[in-house]
C-alpha positions, 0 to 999 in steps of 0.5 A: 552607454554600450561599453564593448571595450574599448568601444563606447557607444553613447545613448544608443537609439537616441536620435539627434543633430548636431546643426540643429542644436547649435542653430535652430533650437536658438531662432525663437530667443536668440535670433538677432543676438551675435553668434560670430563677430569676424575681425579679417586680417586686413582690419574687415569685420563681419557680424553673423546673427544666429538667424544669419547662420541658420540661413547661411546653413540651410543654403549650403546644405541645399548647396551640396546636396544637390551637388549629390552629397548625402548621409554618410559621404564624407567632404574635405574642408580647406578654408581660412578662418572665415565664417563660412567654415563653421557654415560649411561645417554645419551644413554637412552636419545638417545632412549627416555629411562627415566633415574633415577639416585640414588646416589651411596651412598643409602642403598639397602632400599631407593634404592628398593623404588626409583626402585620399584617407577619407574618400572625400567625394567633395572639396571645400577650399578658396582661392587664397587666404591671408597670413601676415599680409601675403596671399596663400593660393589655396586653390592651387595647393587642392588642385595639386593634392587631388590630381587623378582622384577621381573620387572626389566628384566636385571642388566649392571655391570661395572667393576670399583673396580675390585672386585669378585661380584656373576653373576645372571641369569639377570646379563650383564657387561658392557664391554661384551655388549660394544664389540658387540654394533654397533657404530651408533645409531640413535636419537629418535625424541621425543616430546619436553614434553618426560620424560627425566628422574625421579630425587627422592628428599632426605628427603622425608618420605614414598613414595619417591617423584620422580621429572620428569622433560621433555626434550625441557624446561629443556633444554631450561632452562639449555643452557640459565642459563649456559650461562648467569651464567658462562659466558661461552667461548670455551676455558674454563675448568668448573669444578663443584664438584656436584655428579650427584646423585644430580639435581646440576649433573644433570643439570650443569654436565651432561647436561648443559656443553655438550649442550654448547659444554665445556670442563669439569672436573669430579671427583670420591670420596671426595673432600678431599680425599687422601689430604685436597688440592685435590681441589686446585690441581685438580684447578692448574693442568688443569687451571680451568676457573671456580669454581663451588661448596657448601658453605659446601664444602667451610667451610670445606676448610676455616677449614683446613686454608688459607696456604692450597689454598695459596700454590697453583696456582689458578690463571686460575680461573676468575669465581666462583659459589656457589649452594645448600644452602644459604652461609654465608657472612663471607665464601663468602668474604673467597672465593672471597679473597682467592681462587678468590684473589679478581678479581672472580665474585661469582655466588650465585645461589637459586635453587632446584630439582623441578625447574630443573636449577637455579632461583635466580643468578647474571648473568655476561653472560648478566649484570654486577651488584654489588655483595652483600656477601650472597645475590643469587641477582636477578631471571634470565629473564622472571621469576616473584619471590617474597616473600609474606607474609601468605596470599599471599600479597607481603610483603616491602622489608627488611621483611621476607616472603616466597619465591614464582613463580608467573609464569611457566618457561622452566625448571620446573618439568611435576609433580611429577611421577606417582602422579598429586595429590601430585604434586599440594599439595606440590607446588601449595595448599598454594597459587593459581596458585603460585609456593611455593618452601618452603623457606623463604627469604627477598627482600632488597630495591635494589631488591636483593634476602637473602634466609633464609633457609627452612620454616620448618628449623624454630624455635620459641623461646618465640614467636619470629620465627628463622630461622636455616640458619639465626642462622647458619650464626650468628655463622660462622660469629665468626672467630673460626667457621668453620661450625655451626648446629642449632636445637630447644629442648622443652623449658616449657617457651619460647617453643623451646630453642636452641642448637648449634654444632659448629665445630671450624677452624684450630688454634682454642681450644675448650675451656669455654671462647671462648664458652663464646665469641660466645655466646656473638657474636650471642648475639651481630649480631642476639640479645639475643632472639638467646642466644643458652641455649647449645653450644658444639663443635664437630669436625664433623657434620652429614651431607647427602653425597651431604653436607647438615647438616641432621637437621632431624637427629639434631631434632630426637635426640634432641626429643629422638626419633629413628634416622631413615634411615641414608644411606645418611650418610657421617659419622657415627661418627658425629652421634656418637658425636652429641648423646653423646653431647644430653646425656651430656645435658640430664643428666644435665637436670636430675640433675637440676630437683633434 
């Protein structure tokens, strides 16, 4: 490893690809076995061999290189979640392309930004896809997004909606380039430091981030950390709910099961979508191993009730995972009792985009220890994790700190594309040659790992610092609270007050003195400095496609400011609901003052 700080550059000289280890080191022994079985939303399934795969790459690698594509070019994908865009991922991959996936639910606006960022010279997209029984025009939202760049030298459509699109000069279909590719195509040997591909960070502002991660260290990271965290044998079926829009899709979906040569579930539209129990069905049919999903999507079931999970056979299952966000204990013990029926071990992994696969997690492909509901327990091996105080000092344990890396490790971002400077203003100003990732957390006297939320997600009631995760997590710990959203509104006194959206469980009324029982219960579990000063229930939250609650959607409307861009939206209505309940308090406010 070549530590120029804060740059790392992993088995340099060595010479790899990650296509070919994903797909051909798997043709002699495991060609027939299943790589992806792929449940549509309109109930239409698909199974892909590993030797499907291998051909299936092999042709579209041929496919865009003779549309001009080569090392070092990079190419825009756009697709729902359909094989082929692991295919597409791949086959750039196989030539030593740079892919940068953008999530299918983008506007054309944060669309063109991610496109113009990375000088994509080849679009990948479809005519539509399904989301909750309705056609999403893809096509129309790149034709858009890319008007007058003519950088961008060609457009792949796959025809997924079946739906009448307009065909440009620049315009190629997927199944057209398909029929006359040749069926082998030889993997680039490229440096262990190639790009293999630009990720763009949600919620960034202005210029959007893109996150380039390498090939020999991410994969390094990846085949280690899906072996020791899923335990994983040949004859599992790993099922991960992650879009691949997302770096959870990225490295636990695209990469990570195909490097270890497992049999995968992947699935196009919501999770529950045409019925609530789409999950649990998907589980029982194919006789899932192991479970893989957000503590949102977690609370989003516990809403619908326990009868739901319980009238189906769930038990193939034997390992669970937990990614994207702390989980609070309560939906912890919900999942390990009801969908593992208490023999699972759960598998809280910490982690983010920049640090390419997960960071903090129990490990039962290596060691068995003592679970804590809540907790993403210890760093994988070889990682140096603390939390520190303000000037960098470890702090004892059981205080809050902010989460640190005091060392490099395989799977970390090269930088930031295009933009060395940023990348070592965000990640490496605060302390000295330290990874600060942005989230504070506590180390317990075990040594175990509670992540507290973002830094940012703070509030400062009278002085005293809460953090949004943690208020969230006193809420839901009520047994009427499904799901919980905090933000702080200008309080001329105690400087912030808090406001609380809370959406109840199925069985629950909204109603005075229940609002009145919750407020005593996080009085109770947090203390009164966590009196909410408003507290409405909502049947919906907004919240990003990829399930986290938009807090900056919270706060804007909370300051009276513009919402901004909402294309990663899940549901207008929620916004809908949310403003009304501002409006309400607004109004009390302006009669109080009279």
């Amino acid at each position: 490893m070549q530590w120029d700080a804060p740059f790392a550059r992993w088995f340099v000289g060595g010479k790899l690809n990650a296509s070919f280890n994903a797909l051909d080191i798997h043709q002699k022994t495991k060609a027939t076995k299943p790589a992806i079985l792929w449940e549509g939303e309109n109930e239409e399934r698909r199974v892909l061999t590993y030797h499907d795969l291998w051909v299936q790459v092999n042709k579209f690698s041929n496919a865009l290189k003779s549309l001009g594509v080569s090392k070092g070019d990079r190419v825009t994908i756009y697709l729902p979640m359909v094989p082929e865009l692991i295919i597409a991922m791949h086959a750039c991959a196989r030539i030593g392309a740079t892919h940068t996936v953008v999530f299918s639910g983008f506007s054309a606006k944060s669309l063109r930004d991610r496109i113009e960022d990375s000088k994509s010279k080849i679009i990948i997209t479809a005519d539509g896809s399904f989301r909750r029984g309705t056609v999403v025009k893809l096509k129309e939202v790149i034709d858009e997004a890319i008007l007058g760049f003519d950088f961008v030298h060609h457009v792949v459509i796959l025809e997924r909606a079946k739906i009448p699109i307009t065909m440009n000069p620049k315009d190629k279909k997927w199944n057209d380039l398909m029929m006359s590719a040749q069926e082998n195509c030889e993997p680039e040997k490229l440096e262990s430091t190639h790009p293999l591909y630009i990720l763009y960070t949600s919620g960034t502002t202005g210029k959007p981030k893109g996150v380039l991660h390498g090939t020999g260290g991410y994969l390094t990271h990846l085949y280690s950390t899906f072996k020791w965290i899923f335990d994983i044998k040949d004859s599992d079926v790993y099922f991960c709910t992650a879009d691949i829009g997302w770096v959870t899709g990225h490295s636990y979906v695209a990469y990570g099961p195909l490097l270890h040569g497992a049999t995968q579930v992947m699935y196009e539209g919501a999770p529950d979508y045409p019925t609530p129990a789409r999950m649990w069905e998907i589980i029982q049919r194919y006789k899932i191993t192991t479970f893989y999903t957000t503590p949102t999507a977690l609370r989003m079931f516990m809403k619908f009730g326990d009868g739901i999970p319980n009238s189906y056979d769930l038990s193939s299952l034997r390992l669970l995972g937990t990614v994207g966000e702390p989980i609070n204990p309560e939906v912890w013990r919900w999942y390990f009792k009801i969908i593992g029926k208490e023999k699972c071990p759960i598998v809280d992994t910490w982690w983010q985009t920049e640090t390419g696969g997960a960071i903090l997690s129990p490990l039962p492909g290596l060691e068995t220890i003592t679970l804590k509901p809540g907790s993403a327990t210890r760093p994988i091996p070889g990682l140096d994790v603390a939390v520190v105080d303000e000037s960098g000092k470890e702090v004892p344990p059981e205080t809050k700190g902010y989460l640190v890396i005091r060392n490099p490790w395989p799977g970390m971002l090269l930088t930031l594309w295009g933009d060395d400077e940023k990348y070592k203003s965000v990640y490496w100003s605060k302390y000295k040659n330290i990874y600060y990732p942005g989230d504070y957390a506590i180390k317990d006297k075990d040594g175990y790992f509670w992540l507290l939320g973002r830094a940012d997600d703070v509030l400062k009631i009278a002085g005293h610092r809460l953090g949004t995760a943690e208020l969230e997590s006193g809420f839901v710990s009520h047994k009427s609270v499904a799901e919980a959203a905090v933000c702080g509104i200008p309080h001329e006194v105690k400087g912030e007050s808090i406001i609380a959206f809370l959406v109840l469980r199925e069985g629950f009324t909204p109603t005075e003195s229940l609002k009145n029982e919750i407020i005593n219960h996080i009085r109770k579990v947090i203390g009164p400095i966590a009196t909410p000063d408003n507290l409405y229930f909502v049947s919906k939250l907004p919240k990003t496609r990829s399930g986290k609650i938009m807090r900056r959607l919270l706060k804007s409307m909370a300051k009276g400011e513009a919402i901004g861009d909402v294309s990663t939206l899940e549901n207008e209505a929620a916004v809908n609901e949310v403003q009304a309940a501002f409006e309400e308090l607004k109004l009390s406010l302006s009669k109080n003052l009279k």
